[in-house]
C-alpha positions in Angstrom: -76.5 74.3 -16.2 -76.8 74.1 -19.7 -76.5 70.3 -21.4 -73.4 71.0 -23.2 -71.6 71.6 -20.4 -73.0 69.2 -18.6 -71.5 66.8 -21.2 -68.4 68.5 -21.5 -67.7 68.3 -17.4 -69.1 64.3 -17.6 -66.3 63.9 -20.9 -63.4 65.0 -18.7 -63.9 62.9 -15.1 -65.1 60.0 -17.6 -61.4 60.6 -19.4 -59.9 60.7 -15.9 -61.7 57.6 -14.5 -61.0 55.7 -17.5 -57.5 55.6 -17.2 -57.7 54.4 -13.8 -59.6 51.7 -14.6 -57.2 51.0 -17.8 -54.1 51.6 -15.1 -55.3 49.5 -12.4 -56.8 46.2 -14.9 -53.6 46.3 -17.0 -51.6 45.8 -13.5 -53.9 43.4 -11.7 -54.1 41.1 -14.7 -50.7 41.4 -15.8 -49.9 40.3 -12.0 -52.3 37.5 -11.7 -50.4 36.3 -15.5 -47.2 36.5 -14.3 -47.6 34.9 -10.6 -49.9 32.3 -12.0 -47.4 30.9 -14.9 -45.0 28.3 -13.6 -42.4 29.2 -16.3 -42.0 32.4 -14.9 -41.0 31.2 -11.9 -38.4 28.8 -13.6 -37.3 31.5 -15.5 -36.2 32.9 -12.0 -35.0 30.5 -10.2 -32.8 29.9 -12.6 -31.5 33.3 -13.0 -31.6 34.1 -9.4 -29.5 30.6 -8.7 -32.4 29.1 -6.8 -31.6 26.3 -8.9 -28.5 23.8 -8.9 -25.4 24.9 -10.9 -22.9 23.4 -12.4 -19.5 23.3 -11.1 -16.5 23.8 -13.2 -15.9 20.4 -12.4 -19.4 19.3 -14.5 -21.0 18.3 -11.2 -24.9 19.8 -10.2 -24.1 21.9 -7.0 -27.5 22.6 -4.5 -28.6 26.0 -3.2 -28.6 25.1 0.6 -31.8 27.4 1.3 -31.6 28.2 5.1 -34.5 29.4 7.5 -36.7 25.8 6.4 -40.1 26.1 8.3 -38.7 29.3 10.0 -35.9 27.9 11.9 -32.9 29.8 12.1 -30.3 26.7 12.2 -32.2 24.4 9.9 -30.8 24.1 6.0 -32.1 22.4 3.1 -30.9 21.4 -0.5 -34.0 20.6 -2.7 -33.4 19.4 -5.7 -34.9 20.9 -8.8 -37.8 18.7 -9.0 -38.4 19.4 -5.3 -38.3 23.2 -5.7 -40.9 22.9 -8.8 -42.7 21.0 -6.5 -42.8 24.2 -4.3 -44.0 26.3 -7.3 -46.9 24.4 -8.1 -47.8 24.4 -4.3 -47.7 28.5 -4.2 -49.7 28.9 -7.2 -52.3 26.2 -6.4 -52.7 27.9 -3.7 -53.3 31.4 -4.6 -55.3 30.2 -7.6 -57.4 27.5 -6.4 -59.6 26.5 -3.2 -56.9 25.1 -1.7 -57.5 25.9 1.7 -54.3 25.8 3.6 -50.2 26.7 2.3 -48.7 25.0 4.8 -46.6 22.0 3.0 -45.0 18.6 4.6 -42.3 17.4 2.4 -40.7 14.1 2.4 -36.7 13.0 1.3 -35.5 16.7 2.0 -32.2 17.0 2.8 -31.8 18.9 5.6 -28.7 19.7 8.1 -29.7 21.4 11.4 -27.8 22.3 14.6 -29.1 19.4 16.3 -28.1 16.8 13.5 -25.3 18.4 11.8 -24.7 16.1 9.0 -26.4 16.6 5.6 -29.5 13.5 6.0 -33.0 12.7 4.0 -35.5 13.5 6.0 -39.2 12.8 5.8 -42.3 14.8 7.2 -40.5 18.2 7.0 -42.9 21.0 7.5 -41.1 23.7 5.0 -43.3 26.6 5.4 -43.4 28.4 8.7 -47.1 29.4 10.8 -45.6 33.4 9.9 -45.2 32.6 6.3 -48.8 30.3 6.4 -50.6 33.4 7.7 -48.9 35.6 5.0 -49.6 33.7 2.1 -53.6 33.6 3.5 -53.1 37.8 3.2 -51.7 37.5 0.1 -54.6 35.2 -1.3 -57.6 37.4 0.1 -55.6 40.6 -1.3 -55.5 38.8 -5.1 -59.3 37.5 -3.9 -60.1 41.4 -3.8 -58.3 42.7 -6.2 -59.3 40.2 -8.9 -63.1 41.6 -8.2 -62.5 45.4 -8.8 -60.2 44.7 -11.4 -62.7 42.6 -12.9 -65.3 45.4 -12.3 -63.2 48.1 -13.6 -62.5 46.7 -17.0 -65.9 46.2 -17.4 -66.6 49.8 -16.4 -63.6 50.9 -18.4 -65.2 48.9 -21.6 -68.6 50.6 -20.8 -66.3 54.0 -20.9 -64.7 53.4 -24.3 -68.1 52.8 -26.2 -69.1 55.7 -24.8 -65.7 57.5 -26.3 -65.7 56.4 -29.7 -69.3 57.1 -29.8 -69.3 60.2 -29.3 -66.3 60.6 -31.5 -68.5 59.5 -34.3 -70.7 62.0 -33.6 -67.8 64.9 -33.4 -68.0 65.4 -29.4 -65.6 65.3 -26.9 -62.4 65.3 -28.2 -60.6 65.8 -24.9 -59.2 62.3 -24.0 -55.8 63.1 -25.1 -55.3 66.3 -22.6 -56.9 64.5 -19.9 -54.8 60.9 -20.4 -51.5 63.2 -20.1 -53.2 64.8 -17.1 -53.8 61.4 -15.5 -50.4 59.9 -16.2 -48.6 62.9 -14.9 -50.1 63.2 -11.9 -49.6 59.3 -11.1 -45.9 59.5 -12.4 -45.9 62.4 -10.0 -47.2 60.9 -7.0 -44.6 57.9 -7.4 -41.7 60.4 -7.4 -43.0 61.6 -4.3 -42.9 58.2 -2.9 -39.8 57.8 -4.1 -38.4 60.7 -2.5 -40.3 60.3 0.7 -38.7 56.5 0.9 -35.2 57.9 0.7 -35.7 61.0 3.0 -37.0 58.3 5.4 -33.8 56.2 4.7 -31.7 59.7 5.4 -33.6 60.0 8.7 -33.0 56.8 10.3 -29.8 56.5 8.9 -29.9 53.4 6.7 -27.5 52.9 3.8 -28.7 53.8 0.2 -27.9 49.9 -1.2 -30.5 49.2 0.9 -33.0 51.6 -1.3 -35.0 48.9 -3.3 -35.8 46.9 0.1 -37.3 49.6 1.6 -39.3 50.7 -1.8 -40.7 47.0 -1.1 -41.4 47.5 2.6 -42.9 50.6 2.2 -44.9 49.3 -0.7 -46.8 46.7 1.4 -48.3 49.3 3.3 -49.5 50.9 0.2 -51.3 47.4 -0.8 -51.8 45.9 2.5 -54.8 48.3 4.2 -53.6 46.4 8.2 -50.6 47.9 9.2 -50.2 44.7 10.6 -50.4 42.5 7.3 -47.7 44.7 6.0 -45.5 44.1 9.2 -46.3 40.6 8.9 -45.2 40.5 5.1 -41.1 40.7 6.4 -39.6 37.5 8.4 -37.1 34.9 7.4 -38.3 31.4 5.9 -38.3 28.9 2.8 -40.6 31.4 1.3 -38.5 34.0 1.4 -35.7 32.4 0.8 -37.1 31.3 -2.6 -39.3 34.1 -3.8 -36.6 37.0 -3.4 -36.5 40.0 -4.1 -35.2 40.1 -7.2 -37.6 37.5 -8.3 -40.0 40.4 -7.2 -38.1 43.4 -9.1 -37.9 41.1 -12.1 -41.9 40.8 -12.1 -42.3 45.0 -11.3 -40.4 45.5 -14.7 -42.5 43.3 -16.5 -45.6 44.8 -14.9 -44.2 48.3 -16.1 -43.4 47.0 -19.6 -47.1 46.2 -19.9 -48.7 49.0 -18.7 -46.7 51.3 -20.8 -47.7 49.5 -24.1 -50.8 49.5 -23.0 -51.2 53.3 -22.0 -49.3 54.0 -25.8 -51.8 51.7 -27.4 -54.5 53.9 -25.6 -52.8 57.3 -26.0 -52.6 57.1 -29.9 -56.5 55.6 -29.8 -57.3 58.9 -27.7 -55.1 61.0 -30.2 -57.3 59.4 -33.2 -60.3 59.7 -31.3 -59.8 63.9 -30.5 -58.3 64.3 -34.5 -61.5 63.2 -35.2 -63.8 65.6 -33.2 -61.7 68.4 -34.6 -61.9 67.5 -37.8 -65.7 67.5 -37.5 -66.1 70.7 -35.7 -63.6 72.6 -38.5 
């Protein structure tokens, strides 16, 4: 096989592994920003009323935030400054060496079935053993996929010297093609799972409002590679109760938002790239 086309083959899977490594170290880091910033999480719990809100009478009104530690008939109202409290805990967590998530609480007011009567209570255990195991998943799954991201923008770096290099010296000049190959296969591939998630919600006969909560669910077995660590991702608890799923949806946009600028911003450096190598080899 002759050099050229050796070169030309090796231009094509480099275009095509490039873009993954753009796609997947956009996502990863845009993820780790937006999980490890405490304003984001402000952000949403006040626009998901996780916070107090005022009455029209002027007076701050509580979330009561049910399922505390797990239990079914045990209620909280934290206050603000509690709740933040609770933020800084999840992302020292995932972002430090902080070894365990599980969190005792003191002057939490709580009303349970066996104490019915709203009281401040100290030594409240607010995270559950199912959540505590969950949020240990979720840490070694961010562990991992810091690394290969990490690896793959280096890689993807490595990849674009290689582009504009030999751009300069008129060769190549298919990144273009190939990006728009990429991106319509992945766009591709997520209709699919799109349409396989609501065929399976046809099948076992579960109402369409529901559609976004099973796009979640059926996500975690996409990112979790134990079936079991994706099973173990759904239960009832403080966590939950916190860190909805809207807060979720709310981050998925963002994520999107991001990627696409940054695929544009690649696509027109590819276009400019290609012009190039054609004008060269007019």
């Amino acid at each position: 096989m002759k050099k050229e086309t050796v070169m030309k083959i090796l231009d094509r899977v480099l275009a095509l592994l490039f873009n993954a490594c753009l796609l997947f170290s956009v996502a990863v880091g845009s993820v780790f920003a937006i999980a490890s910033s405490p304003q984001y999480y402000y952000d949403q719990f006040e626009a998901t009323g996780v916070y107090a809100t005022v009455n029209e009478e002027g007076e701050e009104v509580p979330k009561i935030i049910p399922y505390i530690g797990g239990d079914n008939k045990t209620f909280a109202c934290f206050t603000d400054e509690q709740l933040n409290e609770l933020i800084d805990h999840i992302i020292g967590y995932l972002f430090t060496d902080m070894e365990s998530f599980a969190l005792v609480m003191d002057d939490v007011t709580l009303y349970t079935a066996n104490n019915p009567v709203w009281t401040k209570t100290d030594g409240v255990n607010i995270f559950s053993d199912v959540a505590v195991s969950h949020m240990a998943d979720v840490k070694g799954l961010l562990q991992t996929l810091g690394t290969v991201a990490l690896v793959m923008g280096m890689a993807g770096a490595c990849m674009l010297v290689y582009f504009i290099v030999r751009a300069v010296k008129g060769q190549g000049g298919v990144l273009f093609k190939y990006t728009l190959i990429f991106y319509g296969t992945f766009v591709g591939l997520i209709g699919a799972f799109c349409l396989f998630t609501c065929i399976q919600m046809r099948v076992e006969e579960i109402p369409m409002e529901y559609y976004l909560d099973m796009i979640w669910r059926n996500f975690h077995f996409i990112i979790f590679p134990n079936p079991e660590q994706a099973t173990g991702s759904f239960f009832n608890d403080t966590l939950t109760m916190i860190l909805s799923l809207d807060l979720f949806m709310a981050a998925v946009v963002e994520v999107l938002v991001i990627i696409g600028i940054s695929v544009v911003a690649w696509a027109v450096l590819a276009k400019i790239l290609d012009r190039r190598v054609k004008k060269m080899n007019v």
